[in-house]
VOGU-3710 file (C-alpha; in Angstrom, 3 decimals, decimal comma):
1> xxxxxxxxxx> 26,777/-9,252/-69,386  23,048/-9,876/-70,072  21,159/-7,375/-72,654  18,193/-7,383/-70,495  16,933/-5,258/-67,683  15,463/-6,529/-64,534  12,484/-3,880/-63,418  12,274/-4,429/-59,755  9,160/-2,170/-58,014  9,704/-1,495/-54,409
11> xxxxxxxxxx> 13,049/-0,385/-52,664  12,318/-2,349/-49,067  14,897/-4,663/-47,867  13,120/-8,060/-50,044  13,437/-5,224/-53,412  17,164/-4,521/-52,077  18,002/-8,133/-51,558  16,728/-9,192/-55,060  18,675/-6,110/-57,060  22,001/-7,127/-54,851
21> xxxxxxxxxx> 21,766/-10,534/-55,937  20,726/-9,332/-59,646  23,480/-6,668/-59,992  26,317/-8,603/-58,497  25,780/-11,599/-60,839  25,887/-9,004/-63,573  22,334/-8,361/-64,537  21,161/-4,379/-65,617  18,666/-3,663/-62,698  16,738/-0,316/-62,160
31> xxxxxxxxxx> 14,703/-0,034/-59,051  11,466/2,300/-59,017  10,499/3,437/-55,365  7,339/5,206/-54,027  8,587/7,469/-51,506  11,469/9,657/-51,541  13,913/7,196/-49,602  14,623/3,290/-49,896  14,418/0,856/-46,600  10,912/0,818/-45,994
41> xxxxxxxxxx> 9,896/-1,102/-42,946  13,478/-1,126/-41,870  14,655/2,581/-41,929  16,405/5,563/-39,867  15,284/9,014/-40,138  16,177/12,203/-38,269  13,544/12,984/-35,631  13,450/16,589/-35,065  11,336/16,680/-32,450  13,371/14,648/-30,252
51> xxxxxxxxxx> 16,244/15,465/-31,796  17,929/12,617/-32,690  17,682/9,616/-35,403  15,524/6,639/-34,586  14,540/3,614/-36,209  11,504/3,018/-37,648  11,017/-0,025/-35,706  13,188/-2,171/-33,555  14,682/-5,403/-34,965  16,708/-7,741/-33,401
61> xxxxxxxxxx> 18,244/-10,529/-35,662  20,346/-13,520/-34,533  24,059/-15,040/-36,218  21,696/-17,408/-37,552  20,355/-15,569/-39,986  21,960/-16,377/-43,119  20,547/-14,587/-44,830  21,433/-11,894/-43,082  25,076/-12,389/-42,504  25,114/-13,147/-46,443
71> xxxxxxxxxx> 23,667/-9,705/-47,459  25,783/-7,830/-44,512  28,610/-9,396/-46,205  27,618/-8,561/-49,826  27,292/-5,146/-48,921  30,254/-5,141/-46,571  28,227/-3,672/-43,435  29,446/-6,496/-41,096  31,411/-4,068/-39,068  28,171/-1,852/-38,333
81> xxxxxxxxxx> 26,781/-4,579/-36,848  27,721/-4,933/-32,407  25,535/-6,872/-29,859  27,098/-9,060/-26,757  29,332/-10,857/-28,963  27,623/-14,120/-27,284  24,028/-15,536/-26,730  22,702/-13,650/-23,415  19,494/-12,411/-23,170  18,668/-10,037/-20,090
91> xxxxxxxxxx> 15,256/-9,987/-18,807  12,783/-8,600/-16,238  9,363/-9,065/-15,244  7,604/-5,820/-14,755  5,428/-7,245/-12,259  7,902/-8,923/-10,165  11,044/-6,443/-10,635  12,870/-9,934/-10,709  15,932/-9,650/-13,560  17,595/-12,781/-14,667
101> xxxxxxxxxx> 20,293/-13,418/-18,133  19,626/-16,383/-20,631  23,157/-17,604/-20,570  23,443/-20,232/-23,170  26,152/-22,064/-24,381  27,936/-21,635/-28,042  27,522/-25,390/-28,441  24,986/-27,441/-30,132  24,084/-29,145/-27,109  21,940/-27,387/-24,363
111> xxxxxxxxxx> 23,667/-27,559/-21,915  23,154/-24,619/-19,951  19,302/-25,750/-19,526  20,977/-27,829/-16,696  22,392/-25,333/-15,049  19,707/-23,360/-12,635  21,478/-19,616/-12,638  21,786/-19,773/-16,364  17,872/-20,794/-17,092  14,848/-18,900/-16,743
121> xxxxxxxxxx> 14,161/-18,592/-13,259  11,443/-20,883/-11,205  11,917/-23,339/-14,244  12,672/-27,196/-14,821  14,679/-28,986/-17,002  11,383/-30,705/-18,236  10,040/-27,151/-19,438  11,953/-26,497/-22,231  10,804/-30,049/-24,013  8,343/-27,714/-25,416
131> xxxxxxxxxx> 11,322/-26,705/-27,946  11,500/-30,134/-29,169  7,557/-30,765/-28,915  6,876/-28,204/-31,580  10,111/-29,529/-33,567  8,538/-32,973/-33,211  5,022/-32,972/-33,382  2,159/-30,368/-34,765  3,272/-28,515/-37,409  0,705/-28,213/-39,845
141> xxxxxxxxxx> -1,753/-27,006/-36,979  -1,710/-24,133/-34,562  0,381/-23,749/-31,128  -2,799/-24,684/-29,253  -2,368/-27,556/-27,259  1,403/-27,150/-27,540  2,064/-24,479/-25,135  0,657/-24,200/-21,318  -0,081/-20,430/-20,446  0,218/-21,776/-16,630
151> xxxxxxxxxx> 3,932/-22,949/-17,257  6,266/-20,251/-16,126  8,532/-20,183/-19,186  6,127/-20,019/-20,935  5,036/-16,744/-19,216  8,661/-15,563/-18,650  10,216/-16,737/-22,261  7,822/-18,562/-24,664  4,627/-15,864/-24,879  7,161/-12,994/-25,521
161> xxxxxxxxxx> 9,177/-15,188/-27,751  6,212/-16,129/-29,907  4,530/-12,839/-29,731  8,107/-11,023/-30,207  9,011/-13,494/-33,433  5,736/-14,374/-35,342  3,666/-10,857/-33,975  0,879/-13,144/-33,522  -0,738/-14,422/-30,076  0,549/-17,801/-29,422
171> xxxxxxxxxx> -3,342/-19,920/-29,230  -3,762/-19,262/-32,976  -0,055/-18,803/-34,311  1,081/-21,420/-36,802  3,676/-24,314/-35,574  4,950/-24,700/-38,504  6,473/-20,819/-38,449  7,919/-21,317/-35,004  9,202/-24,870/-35,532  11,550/-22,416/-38,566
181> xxxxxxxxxx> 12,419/-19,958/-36,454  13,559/-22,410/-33,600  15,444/-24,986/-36,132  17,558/-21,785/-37,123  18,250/-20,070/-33,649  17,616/-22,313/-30,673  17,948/-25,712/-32,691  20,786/-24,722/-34,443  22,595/-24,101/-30,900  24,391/-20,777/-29,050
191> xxxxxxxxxx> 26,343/-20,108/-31,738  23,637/-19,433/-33,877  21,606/-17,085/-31,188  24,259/-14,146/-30,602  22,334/-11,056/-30,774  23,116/-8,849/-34,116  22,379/-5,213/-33,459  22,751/-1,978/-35,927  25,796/0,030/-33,655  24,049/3,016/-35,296
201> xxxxxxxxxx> 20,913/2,145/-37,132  18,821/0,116/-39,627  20,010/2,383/-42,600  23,160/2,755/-42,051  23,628/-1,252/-41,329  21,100/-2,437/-43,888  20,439/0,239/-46,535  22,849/2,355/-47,058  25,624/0,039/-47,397  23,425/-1,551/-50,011
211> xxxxxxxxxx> 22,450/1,593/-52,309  26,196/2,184/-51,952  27,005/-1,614/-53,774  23,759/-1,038/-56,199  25,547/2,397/-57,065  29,065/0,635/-57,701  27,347/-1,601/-60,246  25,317/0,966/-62,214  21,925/0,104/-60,425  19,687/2,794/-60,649
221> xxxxxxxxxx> 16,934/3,895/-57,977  14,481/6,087/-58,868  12,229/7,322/-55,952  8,913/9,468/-56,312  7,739/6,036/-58,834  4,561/4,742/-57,687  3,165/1,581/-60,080  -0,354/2,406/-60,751  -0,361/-0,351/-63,717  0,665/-2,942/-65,606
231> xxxxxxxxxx> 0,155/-3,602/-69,376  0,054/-7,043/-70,217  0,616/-8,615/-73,881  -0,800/-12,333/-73,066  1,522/-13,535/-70,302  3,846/-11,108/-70,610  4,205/-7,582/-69,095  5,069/-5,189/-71,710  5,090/-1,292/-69,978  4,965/-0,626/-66,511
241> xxxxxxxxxx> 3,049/2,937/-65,699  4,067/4,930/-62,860  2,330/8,086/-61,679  4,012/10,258/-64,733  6,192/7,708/-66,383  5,930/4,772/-68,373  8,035/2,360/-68,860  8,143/-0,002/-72,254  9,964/-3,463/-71,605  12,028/-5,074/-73,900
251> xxxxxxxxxx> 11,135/-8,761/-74,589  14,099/-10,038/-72,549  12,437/-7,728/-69,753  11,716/-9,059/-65,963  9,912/-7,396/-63,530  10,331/-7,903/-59,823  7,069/-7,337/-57,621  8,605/-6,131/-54,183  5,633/-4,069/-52,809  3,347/-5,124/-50,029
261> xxxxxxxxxx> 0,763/-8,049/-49,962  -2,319/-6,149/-50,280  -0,824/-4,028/-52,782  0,232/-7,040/-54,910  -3,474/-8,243/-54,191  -5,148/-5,055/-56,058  -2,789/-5,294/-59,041  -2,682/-8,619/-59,662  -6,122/-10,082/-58,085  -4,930/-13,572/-59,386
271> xxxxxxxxxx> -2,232/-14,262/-56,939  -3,133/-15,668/-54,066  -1,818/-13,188/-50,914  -1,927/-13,047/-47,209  -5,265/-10,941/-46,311  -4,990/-11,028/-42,422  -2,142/-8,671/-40,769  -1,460/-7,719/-37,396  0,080/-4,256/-36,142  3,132/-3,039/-34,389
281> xxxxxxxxxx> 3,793/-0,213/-32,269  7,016/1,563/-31,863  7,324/3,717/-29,096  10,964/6,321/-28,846  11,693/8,124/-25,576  14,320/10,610/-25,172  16,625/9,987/-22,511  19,660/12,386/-21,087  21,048/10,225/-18,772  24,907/9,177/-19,738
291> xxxxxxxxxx> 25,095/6,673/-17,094  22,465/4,722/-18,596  23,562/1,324/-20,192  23,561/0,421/-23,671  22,104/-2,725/-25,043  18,436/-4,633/-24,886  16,237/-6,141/-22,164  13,716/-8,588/-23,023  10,611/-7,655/-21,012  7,823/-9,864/-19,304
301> xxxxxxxxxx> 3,986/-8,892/-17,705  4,122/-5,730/-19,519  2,665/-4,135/-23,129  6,179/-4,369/-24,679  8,833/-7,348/-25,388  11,646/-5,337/-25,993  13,272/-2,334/-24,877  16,291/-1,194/-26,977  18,738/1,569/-25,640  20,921/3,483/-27,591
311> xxxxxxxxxx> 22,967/6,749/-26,672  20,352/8,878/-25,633  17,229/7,204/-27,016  15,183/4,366/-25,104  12,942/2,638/-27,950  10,250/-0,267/-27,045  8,216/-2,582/-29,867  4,749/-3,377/-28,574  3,590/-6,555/-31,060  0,175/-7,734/-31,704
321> xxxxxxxxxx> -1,054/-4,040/-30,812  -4,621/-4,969/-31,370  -4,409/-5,620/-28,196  -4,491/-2,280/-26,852  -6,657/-0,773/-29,459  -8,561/0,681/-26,628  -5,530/2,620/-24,936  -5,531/5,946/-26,434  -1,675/7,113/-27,948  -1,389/9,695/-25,129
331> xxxxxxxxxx> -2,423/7,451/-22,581  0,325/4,470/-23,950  3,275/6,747/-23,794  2,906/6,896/-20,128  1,774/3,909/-18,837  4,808/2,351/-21,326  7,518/4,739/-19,770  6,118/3,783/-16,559  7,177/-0,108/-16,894  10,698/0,436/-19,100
341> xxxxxxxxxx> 11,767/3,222/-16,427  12,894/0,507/-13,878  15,187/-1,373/-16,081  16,901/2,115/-17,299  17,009/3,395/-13,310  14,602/6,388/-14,331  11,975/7,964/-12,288  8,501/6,186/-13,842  6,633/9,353/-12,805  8,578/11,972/-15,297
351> xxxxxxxxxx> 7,879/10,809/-18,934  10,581/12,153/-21,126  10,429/13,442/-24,879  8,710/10,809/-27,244  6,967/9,529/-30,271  4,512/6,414/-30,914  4,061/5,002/-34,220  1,596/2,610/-35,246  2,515/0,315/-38,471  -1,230/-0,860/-39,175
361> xxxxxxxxxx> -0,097/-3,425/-41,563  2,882/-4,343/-40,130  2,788/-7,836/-40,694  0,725/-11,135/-41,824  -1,279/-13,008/-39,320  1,413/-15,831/-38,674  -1,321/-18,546/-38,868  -1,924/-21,807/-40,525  -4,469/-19,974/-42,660  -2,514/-17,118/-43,682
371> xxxxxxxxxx> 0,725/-18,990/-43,955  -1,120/-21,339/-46,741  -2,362/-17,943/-48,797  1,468/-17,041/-49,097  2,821/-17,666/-52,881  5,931/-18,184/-54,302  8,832/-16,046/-56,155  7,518/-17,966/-59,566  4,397/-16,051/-60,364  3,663/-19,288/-63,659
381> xxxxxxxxxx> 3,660/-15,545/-65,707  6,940/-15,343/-68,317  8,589/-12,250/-66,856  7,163/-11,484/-63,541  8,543/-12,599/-59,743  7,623/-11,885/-56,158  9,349/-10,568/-53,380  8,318/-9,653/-50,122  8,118/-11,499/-46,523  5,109/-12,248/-46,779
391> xxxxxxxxxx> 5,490/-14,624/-49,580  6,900/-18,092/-49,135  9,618/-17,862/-47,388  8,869/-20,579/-44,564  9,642/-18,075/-42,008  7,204/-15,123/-40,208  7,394/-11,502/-41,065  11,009/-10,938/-40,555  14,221/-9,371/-41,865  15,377/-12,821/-42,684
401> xxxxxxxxxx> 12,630/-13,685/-44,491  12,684/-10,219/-47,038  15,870/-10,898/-47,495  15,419/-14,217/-48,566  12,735/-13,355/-50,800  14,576/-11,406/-52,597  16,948/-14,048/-53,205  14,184/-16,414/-54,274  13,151/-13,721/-56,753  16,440/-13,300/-58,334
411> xxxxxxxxx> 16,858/-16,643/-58,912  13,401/-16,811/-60,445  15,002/-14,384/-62,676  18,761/-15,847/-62,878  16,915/-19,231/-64,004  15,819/-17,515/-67,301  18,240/-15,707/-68,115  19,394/-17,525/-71,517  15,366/-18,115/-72,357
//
């Protein structure tokens, strides 16, 4: 086992992912956290207003993650994880009422784009070239050009696609991010598009299970330690000094940088970093209707591309919120209820128990320009790496993409470890 202690600041899922890959391959980790609980962006917490537990935003990953299915593994939460068991999609347009299911096929071949009741409806074959025309052609640039907002699958799959994935509107989002994110879902075939959703939450698929395997191997996280410095010797970080601590490193030290880009940004002023984000809402309704379906509808013509129903809670993600800047929070709540109501057979009129949050920073702009600012695990200092999703992970602001940070920042680590 190695003498040395890997310092890793920030206990979100790219901090997680790095100490899981750190601890397993038998490295001495402690993790330092701001708040009082670990997850960040991707957390469940007891609402006591409503009553219930809710996420703190609405995720939905596909079987081709890897990354994903490598950490569930790791951490042995693949049995938290349900979904369709097989790549459907259900959608409806708001304005229309029509509802149609993406029915594709588990093979690498398309298919099911030939068959009419298992496409997008009012669709051609010749549509869904725009798949390979992004694949093909573009991808240092921007999606304008690429896409026609007068095509309907465009309207009824690619804007909420693009919007839903990169949480950027689609004239100034980078091709080169959605090119990734199609080579490893649509690209990659069915198989590799089967819904993964938490049967309970995001912490109890994707954090707990984790602090539970970090506990196992003697990895410490201590919350209520916020990083307000960083003492440097040269190249080297020698004490790290949290709001009442600090923290002297031993020369075999590393330190992991999870925290957010703008953070990063203040502390180290050096590293280049994303400096354009875009906003999220999350919007929770209380439902006490039993006969209500569980599961998740895409949704077109509306403010949100998701709705997400669990037992007794109805929760929507609104992306690219800047768009509704304008709508007051009180105002939202309604006119939201008023478009998901249909799909869950609820009166639109009677808006039932909820809350609205607003992530102001939820992600970075996914465009050409921001995507260049992004920087690698390997910081060119001796003991210090980067994780986050925002860094270069070749993919938007997603749960793959933290997770695979973290792996790029452990084997920053890993590939020093005899220096």
């Amino acid at each position: 086992m190695s003498n040395r202690r890997v310092h890793i600041i920030g206990a979100g899922l790219a901090g997680l992912s790095a100490a899981l890959q750190l601890s397993l391959s038998g490295e001495k980790v402690t993790v330092y956290e701001a708040a009082p609980f670990a997850g960040g962006r991707c957390r469940s917490f007891l609402d006591r207003d409503l009553g219930c537990r809710i996420d703190n935003g609405n995720h939905l990953v596909l079987s081709g993650n890897l990354a994903v299915q490598d950490y569930l593994y790791l951490t042995n939460a693949l049995d938290t994880i349900g979904g369709p068991g097989a790549p459907v999609f259900p959608f409806m347009d708001i304005e229309s009422g029509e509802r149609w299911t993406i029915k594709m096929g588990k093979g690498a071949v398309p298919w099911w784009i030939f068959d009419k009741k298992r496409r997008v409806p009012g669709t051609k074959i010749t549509d869904y070239l725009l798949a390979l025309r992004v694949m093909l052609g573009g991808a240092s640039g921007t999606l304008e050009g690429l896409v026609n907002p007068d095509n309907m699958l465009y309207r009824r799959f690619w804007e909420p696609f693009i919007i839903g994935a990169l949480n950027t509107q689609p004239e100034v989002a980078s091709a080169k991010l959605l090119r990734n994110i199609i080579m490893q879902s649509f690209g990659a075939g069915g198989a590799a598009c089967i819904p993964m959703i938490p049967k309970i939450g995001l912490s109890e698929s994707f954090i707990s299970p984790c602090l539970n395997v970090l506990r196992q191997h003697e990895t410490e996280v201590k919350y209520y330690h916020r990083l307000r410095a960083m003492m440097w010797d040269g190249n080297v970080v020698r004490e790290l000094d949290f709001n009442s601590t600090t923290v002297e490193l031993d020369p075999q030290d590393w330190v992991v940088l999870a925290l957010p880009a703008w953070f990063v940004r203040e502390i180290l002023p050096e590293v280049p970093t994303p400096t354009d984000f875009r906003s999220i809402i999350n919007a929770h309704f209380r439902i006490d209707a039993p006969d209500v379906a569980e599961g998740f509808t895409g949704l077109v013509g509306g403010f949100a591309e998701w709705v997400f129903v669990r037992k007794g809670l109805a929760s929507v993600t609104i992306s690219c919120a800047e768009r509704y800047r304008n709508i007051p929070t009180r105002e939202m709540a309604a006119l939201v209820w008023k478009e998901i109501a249909p799909t869950l057979g609820l009166d639109p009129e009677r808006v039932p128990p909820h809350r609205i949050f607003l992530e102001k920073y939820a992600t970075f702009a996914a465009t050409p320009k921001q995507n260049a600012l992004r920087p690698s695990a390997y910081t060119g200092w001796e003991n210090v790496a980067l994780a986050g999703e925002w860094t270069a992970t070749d993919l938007p602001s997603t749960i793959e993409g933290a997770l695979r940070s973290g792996i790029k920042a452990a084997q920053v680590v890993m590939r020093w470890k005899n220096k």
